[in-house]
C-alpha positions as CSV (number, residue, x, y, z in Angstrom):
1,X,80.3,182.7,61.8
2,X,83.5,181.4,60.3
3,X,87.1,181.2,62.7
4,X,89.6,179.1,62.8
5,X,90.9,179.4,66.2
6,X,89.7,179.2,69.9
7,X,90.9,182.7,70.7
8,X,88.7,185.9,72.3
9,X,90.0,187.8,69.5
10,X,89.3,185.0,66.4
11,X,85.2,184.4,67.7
12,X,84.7,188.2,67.8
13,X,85.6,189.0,64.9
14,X,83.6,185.7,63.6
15,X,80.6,186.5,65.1
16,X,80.9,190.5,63.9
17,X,81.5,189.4,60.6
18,X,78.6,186.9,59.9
19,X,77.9,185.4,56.6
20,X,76.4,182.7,54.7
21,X,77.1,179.0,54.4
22,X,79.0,178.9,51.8
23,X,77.5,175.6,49.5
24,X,80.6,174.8,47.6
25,X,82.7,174.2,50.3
26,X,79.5,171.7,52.4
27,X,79.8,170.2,48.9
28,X,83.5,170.0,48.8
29,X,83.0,168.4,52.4
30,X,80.2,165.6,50.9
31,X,82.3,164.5,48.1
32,X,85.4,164.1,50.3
33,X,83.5,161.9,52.6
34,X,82.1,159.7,49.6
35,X,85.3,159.2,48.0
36,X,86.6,158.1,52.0
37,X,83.6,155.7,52.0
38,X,84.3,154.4,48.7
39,X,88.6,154.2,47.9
40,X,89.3,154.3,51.5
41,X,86.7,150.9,53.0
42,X,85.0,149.2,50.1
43,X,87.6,149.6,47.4
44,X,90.8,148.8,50.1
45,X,88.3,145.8,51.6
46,X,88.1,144.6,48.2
47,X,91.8,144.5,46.9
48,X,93.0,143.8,50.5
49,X,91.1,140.4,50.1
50,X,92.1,139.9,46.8
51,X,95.5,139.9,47.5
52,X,95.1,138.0,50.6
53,X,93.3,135.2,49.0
54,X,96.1,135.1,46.1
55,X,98.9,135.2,48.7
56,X,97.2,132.0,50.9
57,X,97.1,130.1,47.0
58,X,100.2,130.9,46.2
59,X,102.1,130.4,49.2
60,X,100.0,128.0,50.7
61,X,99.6,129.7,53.7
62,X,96.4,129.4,56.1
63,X,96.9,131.9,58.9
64,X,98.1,134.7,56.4
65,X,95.7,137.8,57.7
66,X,98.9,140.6,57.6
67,X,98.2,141.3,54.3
68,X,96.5,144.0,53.4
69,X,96.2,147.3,50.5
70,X,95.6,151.2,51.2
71,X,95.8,154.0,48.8
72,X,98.3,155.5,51.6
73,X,99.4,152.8,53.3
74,X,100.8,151.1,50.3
75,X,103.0,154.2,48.6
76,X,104.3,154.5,52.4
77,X,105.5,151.4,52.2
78,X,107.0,152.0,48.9
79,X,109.3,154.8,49.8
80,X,110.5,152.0,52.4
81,X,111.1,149.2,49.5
82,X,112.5,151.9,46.9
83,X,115.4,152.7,49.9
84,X,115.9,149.3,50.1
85,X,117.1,148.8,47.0
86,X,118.7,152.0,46.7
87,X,121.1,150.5,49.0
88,X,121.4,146.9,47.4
89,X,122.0,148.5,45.1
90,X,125.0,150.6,46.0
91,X,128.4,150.5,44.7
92,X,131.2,151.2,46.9
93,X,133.9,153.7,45.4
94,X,137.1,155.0,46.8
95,X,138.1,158.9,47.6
96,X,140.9,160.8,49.0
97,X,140.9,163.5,52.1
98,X,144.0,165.6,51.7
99,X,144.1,168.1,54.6
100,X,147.4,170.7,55.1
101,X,148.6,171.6,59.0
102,X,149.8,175.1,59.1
103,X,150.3,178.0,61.6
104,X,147.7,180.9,60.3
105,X,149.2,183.6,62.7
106,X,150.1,181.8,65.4
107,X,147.1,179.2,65.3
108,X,147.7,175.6,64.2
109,X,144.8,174.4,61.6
110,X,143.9,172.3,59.5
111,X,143.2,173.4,56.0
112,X,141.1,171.6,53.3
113,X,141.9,170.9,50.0
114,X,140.0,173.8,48.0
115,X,138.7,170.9,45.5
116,X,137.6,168.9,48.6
117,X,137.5,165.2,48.2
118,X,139.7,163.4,45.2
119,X,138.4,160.5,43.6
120,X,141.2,160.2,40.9
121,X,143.9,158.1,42.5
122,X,146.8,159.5,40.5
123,X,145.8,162.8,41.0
124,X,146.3,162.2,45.3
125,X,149.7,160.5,44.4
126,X,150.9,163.4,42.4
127,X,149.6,166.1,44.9
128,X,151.0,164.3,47.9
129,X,154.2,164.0,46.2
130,X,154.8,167.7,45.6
131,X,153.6,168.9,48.9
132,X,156.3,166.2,50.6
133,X,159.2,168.7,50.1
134,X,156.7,171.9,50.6
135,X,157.5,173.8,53.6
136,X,156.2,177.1,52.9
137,X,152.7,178.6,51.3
138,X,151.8,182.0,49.8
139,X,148.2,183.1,50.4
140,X,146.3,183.9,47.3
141,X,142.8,185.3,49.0
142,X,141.2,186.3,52.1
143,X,137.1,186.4,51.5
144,X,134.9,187.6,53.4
145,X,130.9,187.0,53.3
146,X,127.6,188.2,55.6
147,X,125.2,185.1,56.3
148,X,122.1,184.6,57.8
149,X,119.6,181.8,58.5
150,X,116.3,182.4,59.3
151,X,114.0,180.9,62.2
152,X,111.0,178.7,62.1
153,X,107.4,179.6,60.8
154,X,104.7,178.5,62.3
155,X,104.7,175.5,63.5
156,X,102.2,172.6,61.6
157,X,101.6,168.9,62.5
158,X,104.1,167.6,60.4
159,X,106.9,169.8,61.4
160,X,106.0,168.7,65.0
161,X,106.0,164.8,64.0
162,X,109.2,165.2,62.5
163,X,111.0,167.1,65.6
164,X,109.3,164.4,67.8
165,X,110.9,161.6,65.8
166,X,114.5,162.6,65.1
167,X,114.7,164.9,68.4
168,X,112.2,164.0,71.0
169,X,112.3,159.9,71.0
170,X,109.0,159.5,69.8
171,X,106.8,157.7,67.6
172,X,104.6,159.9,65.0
173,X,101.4,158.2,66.7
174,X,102.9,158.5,70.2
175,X,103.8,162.4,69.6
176,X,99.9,163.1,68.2
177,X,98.8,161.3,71.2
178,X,100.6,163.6,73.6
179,X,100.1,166.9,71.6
180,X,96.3,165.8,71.3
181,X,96.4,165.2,75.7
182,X,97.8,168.7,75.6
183,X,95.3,170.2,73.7
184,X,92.4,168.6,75.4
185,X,94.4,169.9,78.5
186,X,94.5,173.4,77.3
187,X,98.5,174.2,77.2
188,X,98.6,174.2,73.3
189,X,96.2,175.0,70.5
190,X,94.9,172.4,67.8
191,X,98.1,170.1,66.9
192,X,96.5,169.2,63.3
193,X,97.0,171.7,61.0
194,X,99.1,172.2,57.7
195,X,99.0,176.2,57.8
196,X,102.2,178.1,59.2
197,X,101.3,181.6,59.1
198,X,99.9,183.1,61.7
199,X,96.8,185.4,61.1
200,X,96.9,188.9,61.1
201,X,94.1,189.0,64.0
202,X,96.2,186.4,66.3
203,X,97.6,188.7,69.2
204,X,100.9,187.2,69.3
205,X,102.0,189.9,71.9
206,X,99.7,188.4,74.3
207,X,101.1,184.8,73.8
208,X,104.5,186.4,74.1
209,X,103.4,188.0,77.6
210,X,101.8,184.7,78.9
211,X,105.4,183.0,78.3
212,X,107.1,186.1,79.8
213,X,108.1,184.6,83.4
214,X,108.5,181.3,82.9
215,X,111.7,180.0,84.4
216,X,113.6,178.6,81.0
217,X,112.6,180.8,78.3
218,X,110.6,183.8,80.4
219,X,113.8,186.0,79.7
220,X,113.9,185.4,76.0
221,X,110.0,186.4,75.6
222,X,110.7,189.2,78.3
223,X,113.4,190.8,76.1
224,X,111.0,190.2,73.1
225,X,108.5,192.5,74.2
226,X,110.5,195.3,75.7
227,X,113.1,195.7,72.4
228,X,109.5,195.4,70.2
229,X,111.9,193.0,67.7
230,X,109.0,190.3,67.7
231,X,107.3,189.9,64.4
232,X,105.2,187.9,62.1
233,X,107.5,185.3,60.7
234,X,107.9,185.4,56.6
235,X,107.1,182.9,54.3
236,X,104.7,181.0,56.2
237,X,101.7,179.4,54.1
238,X,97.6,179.9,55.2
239,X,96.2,176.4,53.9
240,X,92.5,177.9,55.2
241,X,92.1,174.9,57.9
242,X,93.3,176.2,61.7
243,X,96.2,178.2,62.9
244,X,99.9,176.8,63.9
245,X,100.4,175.4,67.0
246,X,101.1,177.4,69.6
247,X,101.0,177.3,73.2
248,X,98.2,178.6,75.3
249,X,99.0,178.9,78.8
250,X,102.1,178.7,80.1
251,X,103.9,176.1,82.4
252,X,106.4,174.8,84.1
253,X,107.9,171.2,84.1
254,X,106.5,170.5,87.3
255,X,103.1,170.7,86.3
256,X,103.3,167.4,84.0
257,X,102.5,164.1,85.5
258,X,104.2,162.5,82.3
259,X,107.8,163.3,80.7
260,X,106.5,162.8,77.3
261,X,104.1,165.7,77.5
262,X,106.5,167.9,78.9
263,X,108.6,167.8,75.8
264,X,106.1,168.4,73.6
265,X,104.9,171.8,75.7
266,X,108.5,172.9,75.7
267,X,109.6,171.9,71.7
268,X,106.1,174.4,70.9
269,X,107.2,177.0,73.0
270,X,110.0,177.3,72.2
271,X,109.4,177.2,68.2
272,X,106.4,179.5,68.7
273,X,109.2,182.3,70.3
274,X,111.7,181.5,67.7
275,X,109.1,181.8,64.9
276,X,109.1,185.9,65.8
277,X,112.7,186.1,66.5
278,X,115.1,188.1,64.0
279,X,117.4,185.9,62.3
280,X,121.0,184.2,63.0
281,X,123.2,186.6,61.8
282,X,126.9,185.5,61.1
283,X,130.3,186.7,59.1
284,X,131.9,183.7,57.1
285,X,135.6,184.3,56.3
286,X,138.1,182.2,54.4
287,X,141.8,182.3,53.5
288,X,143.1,180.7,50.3
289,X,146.8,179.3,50.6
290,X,148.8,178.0,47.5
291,X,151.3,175.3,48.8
292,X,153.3,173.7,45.8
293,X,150.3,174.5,43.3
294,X,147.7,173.6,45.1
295,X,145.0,175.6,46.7
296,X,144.2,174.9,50.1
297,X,141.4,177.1,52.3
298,X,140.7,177.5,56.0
299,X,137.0,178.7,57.0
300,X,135.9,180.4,60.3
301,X,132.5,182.2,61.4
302,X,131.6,185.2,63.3
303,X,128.7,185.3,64.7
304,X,126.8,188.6,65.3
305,X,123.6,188.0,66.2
306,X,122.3,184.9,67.5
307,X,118.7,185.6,67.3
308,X,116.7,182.5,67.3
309,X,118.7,180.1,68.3
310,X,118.5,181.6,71.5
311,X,115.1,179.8,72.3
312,X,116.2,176.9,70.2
313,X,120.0,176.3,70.9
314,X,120.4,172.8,69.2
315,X,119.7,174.9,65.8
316,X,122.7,176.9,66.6
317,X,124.9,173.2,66.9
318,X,123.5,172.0,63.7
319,X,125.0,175.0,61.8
320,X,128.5,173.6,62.8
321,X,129.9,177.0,62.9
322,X,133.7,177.2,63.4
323,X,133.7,180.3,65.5
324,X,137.7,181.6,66.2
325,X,138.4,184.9,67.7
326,X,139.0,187.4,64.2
327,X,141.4,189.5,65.9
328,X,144.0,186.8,65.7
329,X,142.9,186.3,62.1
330,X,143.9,189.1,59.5
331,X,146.0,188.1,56.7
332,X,147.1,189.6,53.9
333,X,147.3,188.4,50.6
334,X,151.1,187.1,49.4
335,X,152.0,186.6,53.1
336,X,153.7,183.2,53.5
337,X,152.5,180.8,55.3
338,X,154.3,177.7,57.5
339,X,153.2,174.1,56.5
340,X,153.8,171.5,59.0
341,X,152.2,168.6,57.4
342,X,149.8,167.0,55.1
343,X,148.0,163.9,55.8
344,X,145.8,161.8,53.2
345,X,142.6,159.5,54.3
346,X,141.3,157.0,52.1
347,X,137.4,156.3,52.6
348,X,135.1,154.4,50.8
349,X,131.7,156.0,49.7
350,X,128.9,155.0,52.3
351,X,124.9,154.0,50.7
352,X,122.3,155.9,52.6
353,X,120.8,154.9,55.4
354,X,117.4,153.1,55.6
355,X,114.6,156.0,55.8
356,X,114.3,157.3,59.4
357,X,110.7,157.9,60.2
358,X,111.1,162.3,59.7
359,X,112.5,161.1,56.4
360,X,109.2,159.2,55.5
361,X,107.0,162.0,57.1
362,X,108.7,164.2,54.9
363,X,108.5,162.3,51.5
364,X,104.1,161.3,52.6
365,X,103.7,165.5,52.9
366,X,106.0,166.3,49.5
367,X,103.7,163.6,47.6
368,X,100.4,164.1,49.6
369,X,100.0,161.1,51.0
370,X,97.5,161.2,53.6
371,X,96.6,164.7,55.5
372,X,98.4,165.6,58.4
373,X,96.4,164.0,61.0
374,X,96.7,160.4,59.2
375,X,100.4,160.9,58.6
376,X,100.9,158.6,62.3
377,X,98.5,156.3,61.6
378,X,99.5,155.0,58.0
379,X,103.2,154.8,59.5
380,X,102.1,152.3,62.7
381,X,100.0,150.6,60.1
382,X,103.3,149.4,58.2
383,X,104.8,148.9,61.7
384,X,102.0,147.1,63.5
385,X,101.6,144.7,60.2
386,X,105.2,144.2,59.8
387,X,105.7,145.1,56.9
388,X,108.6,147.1,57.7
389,X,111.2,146.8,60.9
390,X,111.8,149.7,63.1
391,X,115.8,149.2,63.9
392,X,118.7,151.5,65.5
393,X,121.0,153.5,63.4
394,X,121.8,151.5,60.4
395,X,125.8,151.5,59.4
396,X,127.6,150.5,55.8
397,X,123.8,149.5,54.6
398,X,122.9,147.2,57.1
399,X,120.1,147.8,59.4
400,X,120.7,148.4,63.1
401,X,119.3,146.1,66.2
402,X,115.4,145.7,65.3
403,X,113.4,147.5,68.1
404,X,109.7,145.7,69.2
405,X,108.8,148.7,71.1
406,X,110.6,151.9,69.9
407,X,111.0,155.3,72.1
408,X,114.2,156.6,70.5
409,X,115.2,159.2,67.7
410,X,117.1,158.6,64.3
411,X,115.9,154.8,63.4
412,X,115.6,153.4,60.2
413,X,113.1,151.0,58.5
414,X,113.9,148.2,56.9
């Protein structure tokens, strides 16, 4: 019997459908486990006390016993050093914000430069200079474009890890230990899993009605199920190991002894009803106005469906939609336009920030660095050894506070 889920419906259909053992894959399983006995204990033993001999020679020190080597430890720590230089790297440059004030119909904005930012010196000189004595604009173009962006698939361990670090306050070990207390628990299925498609046996509609009176997002499910919009979410990817996380009872925030827990429970919730949402849907318009031979646009969004972000409103604030009444915007094109100002900012170009810990999640997955359920461990690892600082929000290349014990979002590592 073959199923990769704890669900009535998944065993059943196991258990109808017997087969045999398939050999290849026990084999597949055999050889994995030899080549963990052999690069991931004797081989690492053997370098890590190698290098730890060599380092104890050459700097003459006795108590050295940090040191160590792993075939993922050691590229996780490289992403960490290659950011490091990245930003010693760094050469500062100057640029130039040039930004118009005009009335658009009543409306005071502020428009950007339709080339956005200027790097050439003179050329900021010469356009400030002409728009000095500019008092009037023509407008050259009114566009007018649909949008969309599209919720979540399922949800897999490292999507999870990744919310958990930059939104939740947690560490990638501390968020598996909570999702694994939940699971154990029963709320939520198996939280280690790269596959984000649900199968075409999971009864979603069942999940849905579960989640269908609970007091923050019962209403969202509740519409769900009598409009019939809920669907299985496209482009998700079966990797063959278990289903995406999902939750499988529901409850309320009273129901959790620990804080921790309860964000978790609610961050799968709500991405499991988003996943079968229909889409953000949203008008972008823009007006193109010519003051003194320069092009200068103003952009503003309608939206028309909000879909998704209805059980996840923070993805709604990330778009950084500029939604203004349209009624009070129609324009035509070669109507003139009333400048009141210009202003120019000069900024220096900033290096990037040391690698927050989603950041590093993110580059261990693109390169295969680990599986999903060692992604936490091999990150502690180059924490607990100190091989790499966890800090605060790092600013103009230089690392933030250093944290001993860290709970919050958005850190670097130095």
């Amino acid at each position: 019997a073959r199923f990769s889920a704890l669900t009535q419906v998944e065993i059943k259909q196991a258990f109808r459908d017997l087969g045999r053992p398939d050999r290849y894959a026990a084999l597949a399983v055999d050889a994995r486990q030899e080549l963990d006995l052999k690069i991931g204990v004797a081989f690492t033993r053997l370098m890590t006390r190698g290098y730890l001999n060599r380092a104890k020679a050459k700097f003459r020190l006795r108590d050295q016993t940090v040191l160590s080597y792993g075939p993922c430890q050691t590229p996780s720590l490289w992403f960490c050093v290659q950011r490091h230089k990245e930003i010693q790297a760094f050469k500062s440059a100057p640029y130039y914000t040039v930004t118009a004030q005009a009335d658009l119909n009543g409306w005071s904005c502020q428009l950007q430069h339709a080339k956005g930012d200027l790097e050439d010196r003179v050329e900021q000189q010469q356009l400030q200079a002409n728009l000095k004595n500019c008092r009037e604009g023509t407008i050259k173009a009114v566009t007018e474009e649909k949008k969309t962006s599209r919720g979540p698939v399922g949800l897999n361990t490292v999507t999870l890890l990744k919310a958990c670090s930059t939104g939740l306050g947690m560490a990638p070990a501390q968020a598996m230990k909570y999702a694994e207390k939940l699971y154990t628990s029963g709320y939520i299925s198996y939280p280690r899993t790269e596959t984000t498609a649900y199968s075409e046996t999971f009864d979603l509609e069942s999940v849905l009605r579960d989640q269908s009176k609970h007091p923050d997002w019962g209403k969202t499910a509740s519409w769900l199920l009598r409009s019939r919009q809920f669907r299985n979410p496209r482009g998700g990817r079966d990797v063959g190991d278990h289903p995406p996380i999902t939750p499988m009872m529901s409850a309320a925030r009273g129901e959790f002894t620990k804080g921790p827990e309860w964000k978790v429970y609610d961050y799968v919730t709500r991405h499991f009803i988003a996943s079968l949402m229909p889409e953000l849907q949203y008008v972008e318009r823009s007006v193109t106005v010519d003051f003194a031979g320069h092009e200068f646009q103003y952009t503003w969004h309608e939206v028309t469906e909000r879909g998704f972000t209805f059980a996840m409103p923070w993805k709604f604030k990330d778009l950084k939609l500029n939604e203004v009444d349209n009624q009070y915007m129609q324009f035509q094109i070669g109507e003139r336009i009333h400048l009141k100002g210009s202003k120019t900012e000069t900024q220096h170009t900033q290096p990037p920030d040391y690698l927050k810990e989603s950041e590093l999640i993110d580059l261990m997955d693109e390169h295969g660095i680990g599986t999903d359920a060692r992604i936490p461990q091999h990150v502690q690892n180059i924490c607990d050894r100190n091989y790499v600082v966890v800090c605060g929000p790092s600013q103009n290349g230089q690392p933030g506070e250093p944290i001993p014990k860290y709970m919050g979002p958005k850190k670097g590592m130095k």
